[in-house]
C-alpha positions in Angstrom: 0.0 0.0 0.0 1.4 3.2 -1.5 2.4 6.0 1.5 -1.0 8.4 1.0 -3.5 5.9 1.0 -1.7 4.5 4.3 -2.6 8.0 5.9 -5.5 8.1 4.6 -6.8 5.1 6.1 -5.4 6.3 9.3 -7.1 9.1 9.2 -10.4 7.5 8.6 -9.7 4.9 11.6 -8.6 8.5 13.4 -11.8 10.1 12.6 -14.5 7.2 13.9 -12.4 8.1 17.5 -13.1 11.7 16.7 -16.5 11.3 16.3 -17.4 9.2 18.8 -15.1 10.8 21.9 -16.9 13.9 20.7 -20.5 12.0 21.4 -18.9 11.2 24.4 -18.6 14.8 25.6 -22.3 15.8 24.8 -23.2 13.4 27.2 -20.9 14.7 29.5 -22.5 17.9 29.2 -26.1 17.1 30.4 -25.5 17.4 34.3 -27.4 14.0 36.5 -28.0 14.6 40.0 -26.1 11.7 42.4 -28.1 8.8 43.5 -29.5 8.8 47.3 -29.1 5.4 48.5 -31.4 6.6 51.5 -34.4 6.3 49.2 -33.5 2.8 47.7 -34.8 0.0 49.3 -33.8 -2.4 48.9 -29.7 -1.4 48.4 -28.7 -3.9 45.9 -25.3 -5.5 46.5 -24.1 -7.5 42.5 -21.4 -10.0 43.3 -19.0 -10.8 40.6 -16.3 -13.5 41.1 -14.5 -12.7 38.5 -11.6 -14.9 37.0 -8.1 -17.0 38.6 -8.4 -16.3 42.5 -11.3 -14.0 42.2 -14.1 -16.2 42.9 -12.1 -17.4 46.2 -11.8 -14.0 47.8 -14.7 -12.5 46.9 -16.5 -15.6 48.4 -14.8 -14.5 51.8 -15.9 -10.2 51.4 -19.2 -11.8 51.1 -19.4 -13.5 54.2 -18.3 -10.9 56.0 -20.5 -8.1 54.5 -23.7 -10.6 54.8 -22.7 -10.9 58.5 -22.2 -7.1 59.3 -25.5 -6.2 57.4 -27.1 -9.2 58.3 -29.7 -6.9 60.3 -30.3 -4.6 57.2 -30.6 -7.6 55.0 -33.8 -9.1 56.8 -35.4 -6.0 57.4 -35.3 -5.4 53.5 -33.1 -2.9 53.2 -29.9 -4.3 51.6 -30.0 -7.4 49.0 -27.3 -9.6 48.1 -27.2 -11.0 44.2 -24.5 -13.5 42.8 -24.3 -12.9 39.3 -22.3 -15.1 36.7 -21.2 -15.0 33.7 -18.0 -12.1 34.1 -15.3 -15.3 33.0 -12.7 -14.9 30.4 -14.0 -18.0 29.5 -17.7 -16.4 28.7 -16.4 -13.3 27.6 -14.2 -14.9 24.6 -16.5 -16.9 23.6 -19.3 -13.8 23.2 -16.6 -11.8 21.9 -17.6 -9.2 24.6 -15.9 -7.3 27.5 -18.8 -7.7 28.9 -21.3 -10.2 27.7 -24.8 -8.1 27.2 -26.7 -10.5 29.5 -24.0 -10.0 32.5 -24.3 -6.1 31.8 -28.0 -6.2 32.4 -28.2 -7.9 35.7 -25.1 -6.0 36.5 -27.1 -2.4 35.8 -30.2 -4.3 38.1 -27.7 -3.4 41.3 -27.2 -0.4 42.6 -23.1 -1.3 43.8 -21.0 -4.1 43.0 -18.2 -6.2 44.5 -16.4 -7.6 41.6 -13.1 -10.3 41.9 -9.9 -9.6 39.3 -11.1 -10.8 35.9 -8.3 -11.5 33.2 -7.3 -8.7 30.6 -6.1 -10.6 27.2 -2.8 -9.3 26.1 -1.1 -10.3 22.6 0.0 -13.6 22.4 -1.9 -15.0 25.3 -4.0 -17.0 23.2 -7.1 -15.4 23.9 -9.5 -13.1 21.3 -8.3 -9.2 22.1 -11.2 -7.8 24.1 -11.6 -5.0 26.1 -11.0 -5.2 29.8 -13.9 -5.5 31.5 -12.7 -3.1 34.0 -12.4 -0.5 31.4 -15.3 -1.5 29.8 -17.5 -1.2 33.1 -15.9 2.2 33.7 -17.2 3.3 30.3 -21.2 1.5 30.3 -21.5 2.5 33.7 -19.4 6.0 33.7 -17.8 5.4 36.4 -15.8 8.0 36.5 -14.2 8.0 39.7 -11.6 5.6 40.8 -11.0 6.5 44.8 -8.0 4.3 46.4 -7.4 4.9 50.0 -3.8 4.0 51.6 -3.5 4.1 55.4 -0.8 3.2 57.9 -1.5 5.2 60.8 1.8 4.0 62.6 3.9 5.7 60.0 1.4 8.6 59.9 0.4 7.6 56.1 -2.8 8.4 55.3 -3.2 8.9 51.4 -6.7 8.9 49.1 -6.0 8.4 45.5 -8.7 9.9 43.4 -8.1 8.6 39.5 -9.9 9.2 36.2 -11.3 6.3 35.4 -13.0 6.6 31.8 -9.9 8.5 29.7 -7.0 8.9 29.2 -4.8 5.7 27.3 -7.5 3.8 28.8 -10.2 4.9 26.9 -9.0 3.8 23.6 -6.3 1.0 25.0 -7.6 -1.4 22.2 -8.6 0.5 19.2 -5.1 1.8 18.2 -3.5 1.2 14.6 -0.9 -0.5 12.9 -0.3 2.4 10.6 2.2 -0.2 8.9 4.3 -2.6 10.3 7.0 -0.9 11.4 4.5 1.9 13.1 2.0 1.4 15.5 0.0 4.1 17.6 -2.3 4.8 20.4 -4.3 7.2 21.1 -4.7 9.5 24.2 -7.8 11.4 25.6 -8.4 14.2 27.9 -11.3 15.6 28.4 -12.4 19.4 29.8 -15.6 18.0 31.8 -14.0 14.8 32.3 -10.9 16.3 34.2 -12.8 18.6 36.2 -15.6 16.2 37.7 -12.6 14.0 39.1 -11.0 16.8 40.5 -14.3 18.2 41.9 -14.5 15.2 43.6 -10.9 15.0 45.1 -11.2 18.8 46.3 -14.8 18.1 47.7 -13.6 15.1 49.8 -10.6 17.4 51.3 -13.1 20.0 51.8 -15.2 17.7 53.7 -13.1 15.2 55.5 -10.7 18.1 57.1 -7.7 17.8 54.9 -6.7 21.1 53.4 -4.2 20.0 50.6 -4.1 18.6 47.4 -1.5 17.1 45.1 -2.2 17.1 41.7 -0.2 14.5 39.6 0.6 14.6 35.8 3.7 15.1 33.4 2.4 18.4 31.7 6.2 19.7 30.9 6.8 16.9 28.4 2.8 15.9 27.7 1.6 19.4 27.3 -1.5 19.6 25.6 -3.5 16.5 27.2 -1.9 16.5 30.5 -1.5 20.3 30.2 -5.6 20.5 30.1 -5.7 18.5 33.5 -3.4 20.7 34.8 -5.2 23.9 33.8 -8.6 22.6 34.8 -7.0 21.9 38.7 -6.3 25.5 39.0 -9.9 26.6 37.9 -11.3 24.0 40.5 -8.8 25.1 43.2 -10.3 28.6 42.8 -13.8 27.3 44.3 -12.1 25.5 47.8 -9.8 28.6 49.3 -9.9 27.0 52.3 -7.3 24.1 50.6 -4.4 24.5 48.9 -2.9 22.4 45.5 0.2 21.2 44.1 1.7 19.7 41.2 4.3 17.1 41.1 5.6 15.0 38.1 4.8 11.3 37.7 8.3 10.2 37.7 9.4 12.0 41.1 6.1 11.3 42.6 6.7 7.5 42.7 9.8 8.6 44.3 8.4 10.8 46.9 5.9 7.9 48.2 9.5 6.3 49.5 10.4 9.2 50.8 10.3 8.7 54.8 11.1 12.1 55.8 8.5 13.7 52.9 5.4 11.1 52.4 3.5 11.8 55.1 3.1 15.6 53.6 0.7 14.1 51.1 -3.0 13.5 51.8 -5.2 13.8 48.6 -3.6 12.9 45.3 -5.9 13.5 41.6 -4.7 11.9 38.9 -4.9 11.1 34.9 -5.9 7.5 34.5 -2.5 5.4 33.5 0.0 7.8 36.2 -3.1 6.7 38.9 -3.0 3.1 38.0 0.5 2.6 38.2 1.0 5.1 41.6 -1.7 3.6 43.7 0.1 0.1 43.0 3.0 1.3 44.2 1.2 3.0 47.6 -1.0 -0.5 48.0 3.2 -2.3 48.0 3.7 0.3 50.9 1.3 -0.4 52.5 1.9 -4.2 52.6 1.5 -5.1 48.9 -1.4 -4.9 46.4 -3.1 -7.5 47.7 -4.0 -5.5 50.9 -5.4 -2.5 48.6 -9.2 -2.2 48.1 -10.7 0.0 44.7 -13.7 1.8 44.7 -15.1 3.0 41.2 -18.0 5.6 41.8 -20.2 7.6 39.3 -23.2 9.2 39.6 -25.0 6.2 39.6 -23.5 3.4 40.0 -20.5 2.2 41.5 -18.2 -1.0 41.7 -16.1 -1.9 44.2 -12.8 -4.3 43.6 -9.5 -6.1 44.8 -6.6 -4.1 42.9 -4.4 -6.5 41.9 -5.0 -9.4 38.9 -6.1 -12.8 38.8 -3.2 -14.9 40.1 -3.5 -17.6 37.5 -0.2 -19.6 38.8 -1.5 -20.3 42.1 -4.8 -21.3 40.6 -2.7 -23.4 38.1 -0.9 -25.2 41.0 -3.4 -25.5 43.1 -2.9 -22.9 45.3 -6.0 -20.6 45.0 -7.4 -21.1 48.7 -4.1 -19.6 49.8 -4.9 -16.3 48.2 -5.3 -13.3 50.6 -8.6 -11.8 50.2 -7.7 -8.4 52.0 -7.7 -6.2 49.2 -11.6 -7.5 48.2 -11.9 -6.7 51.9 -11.0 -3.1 52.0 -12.9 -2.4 48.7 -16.1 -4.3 51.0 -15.3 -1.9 53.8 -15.3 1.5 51.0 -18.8 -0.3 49.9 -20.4 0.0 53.0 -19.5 3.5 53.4 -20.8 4.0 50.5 -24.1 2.9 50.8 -24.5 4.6 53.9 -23.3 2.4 56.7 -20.2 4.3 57.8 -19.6 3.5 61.4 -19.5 -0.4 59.6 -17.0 0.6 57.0 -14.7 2.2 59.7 -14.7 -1.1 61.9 -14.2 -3.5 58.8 -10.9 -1.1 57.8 -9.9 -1.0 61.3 -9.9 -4.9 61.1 -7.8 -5.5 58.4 -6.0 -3.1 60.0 -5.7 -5.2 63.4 -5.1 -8.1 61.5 -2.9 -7.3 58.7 -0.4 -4.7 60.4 -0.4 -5.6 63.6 -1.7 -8.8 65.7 -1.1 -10.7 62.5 -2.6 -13.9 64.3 -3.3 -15.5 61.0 -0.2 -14.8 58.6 -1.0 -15.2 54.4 2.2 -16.7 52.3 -0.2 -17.7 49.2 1.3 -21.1 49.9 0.3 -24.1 52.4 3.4 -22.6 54.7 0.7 -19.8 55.4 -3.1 -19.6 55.8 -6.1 -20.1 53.6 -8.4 -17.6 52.5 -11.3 -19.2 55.1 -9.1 -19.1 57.5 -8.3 -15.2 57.3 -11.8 -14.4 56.6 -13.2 -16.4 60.0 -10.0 -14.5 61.8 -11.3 -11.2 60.4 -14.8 -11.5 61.1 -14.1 -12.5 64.9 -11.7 -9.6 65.3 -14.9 -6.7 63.5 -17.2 -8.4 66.0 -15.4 -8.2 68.8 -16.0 -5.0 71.8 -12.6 -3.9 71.9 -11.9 -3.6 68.2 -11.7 0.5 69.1 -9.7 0.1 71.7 -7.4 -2.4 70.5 -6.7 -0.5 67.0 -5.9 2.9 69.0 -3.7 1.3 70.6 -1.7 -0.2 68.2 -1.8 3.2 66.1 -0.4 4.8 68.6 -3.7 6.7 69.4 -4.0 7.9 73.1 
């Protein structure tokens, strides 16, 4: 194929993303009022098990939250609903991110708790579809990814808030082979897009007494898309005097979070989409590794709730899947809770995992048979959220007087 009708055929491929990301912000435009979960009745809670180790520890977040809304659940006002069908098994063979039958149960619930679920990448042997992560994000708009990461003994207390529909995301599998010795992706930043996210991250300071935030993006080398985000933070920043902003580069940011003397500075971090998935990875490792990291994904009306790390297909392959540590699932449980309205539960389920995980560690994960199971975590867990002195015991291990 000659040169010019190579261009040309990228720039009809370039065009259809055009067009449709430009759709995309119409419906950006038209303004939806938040959903009051006070007025629902009943709440309902979607389970997804998702792929690999998924199904194992989101069993265990389900036990747990059944037992701390066990009350709510007989009176009606909360409903628990397992729903199949989110495999990469299914999902190939519908050819489908999200297979449509999944989706509409899925859109039934008003939250979700979903397991890891398998991303194909070239060469892996399976069809290239869209991650169902991303593809959630995008049918749901689920805008928001919020990632909290706390260890109060090292006076850590950081909440991630990350785009969660643009970016390199957004069009992660519809880039081109302009030839084949060229390939491209394609990168999206939107006005409304960037400033809802950042709304959000300077409304949560605003209202749970913090009175900075760091604003995260690479704007002196990517100047026009991250340069937008950028320019949008200091518009937002003009509406919350009472809290101040800063920018910091992606590359010396995941150098500041290992900064001892400096890291504790940091309270509220915004972020594009890709420089928020690969920070908060790092800050779940700091905080004892991914595994111990919960995910919430919130729009307007829905919202999903996840473990952050993948699907752990060795230790399924070798038979090692009820050794996986289900704490991550676990914190994104607790972040549900609170969201639904049931607060005071949230803040006892994170002070658990808290307890248990940093601290007592009575019940020690090695994702082998030298460590605990997945059952026997959960049971360990579930004793420790039930028991009196849970306050007590977690100041004191904080270093809370």
């Amino acid at each position: 194929m000659a040169d010019k009708e190579v261009i040309e055929s990228a720039k009809e491929h370039f065009g259809s993303l055009l067009e449709a990301q430009l759709k995309r912000i119409d419906g950006l435009k038209n303004n939806q009022d938040w959903i009051d979960y006070s007025s629902a009745k009943p709440i309902i809670v979607g389970i997804l098990g998702g792929d690999g180790i998924g199904p194992t520890i989101t069993k265990e977040a389900q036990i747990v939250l059944e037992h701390l809304l066990a009350d709510q659940v007989k009176a009606g006002n909360v409903e628990f609903r397992t729903i199949d069908g989110l495999t990469i098994e299914n999902r190939a063979k519908q050819l489908k991110a999200i297979p449509d039958d999944v989706l509409e149960e899925i859109k039934k619930c008003h939250v979700t708790l979903k397991g890891p679920t398998h991303t194909p990448e070239q060469g892996d042997g399976w069809p290239n579809i869209e991650s169902a992560n991303v593809s959630m994000r995008k049918e749901l708009d689920l805008f928001a990814n919020v990632r909290p990461v706390r260890i109060p003994k090292d006076n850590i207390d950081w909440t991630f808030f990350r785009e969660n529909t643009e970016d390199m995301y957004a069009l992660g599998s519809q880039g081109i082979n302009v030839t084949e010795d060229l390939a491209m992706d394609f990168r999206v930043i939107t006005t409304q897009g960037s400033r809802r996210i950042l709304e959000l991250a300077f409304d949560y300071a605003k209202r749970t007494g913090k009175d900075k935030v760091t604003v995260v993006t690479k704007a002196n080398v990517v100047k026009t898309t991250d340069g937008k985000f950028l320019d949008i933070a200091r518009e937002v920043s003009e509406k919350y005097p009472g809290i101040s902003w800063d920018g910091w580069y992606i590359d010396i940011m995941t150098a500041k979070l290992l900064d001892t003397s400096r890291r504790h500075e940091f309270q509220v971090l915004a972020l594009p989409n890709l420089y928020g998935d690969i920070l908060t990875d790092e800050a779940g490792q700091i905080q004892g590794g991914v595994g111990t990291a919960g995910s919430a994904n919130i729009g307007l009306r829905y919202a999903m709730f996840e473990a952050i790390h993948g699907t752990a297909p060795r230790m399924v392959n070798e038979g090692r899947d009820q050794f996986a540590d289900p704490s991550s699932v676990l914190r994104a449980g607790a972040m549900l809770l609170e969201h639904i309205g049931f607060p005071e539960l949230g803040s006892k389920l994170h002070k658990a995992l808290d307890v248990c995980g940093q601290y007592e560690r009575k019940v020690v994960m090695t994702g082998r048979n030298t460590g605990a199971t997945s059952r026997e975590l959960g049971e360990y867990l579930l004793n420790t959220v039930m028991q009196p002195d849970l306050e007590e015991r977690w100041n004191r291990y904080s270093g809370i007087s």
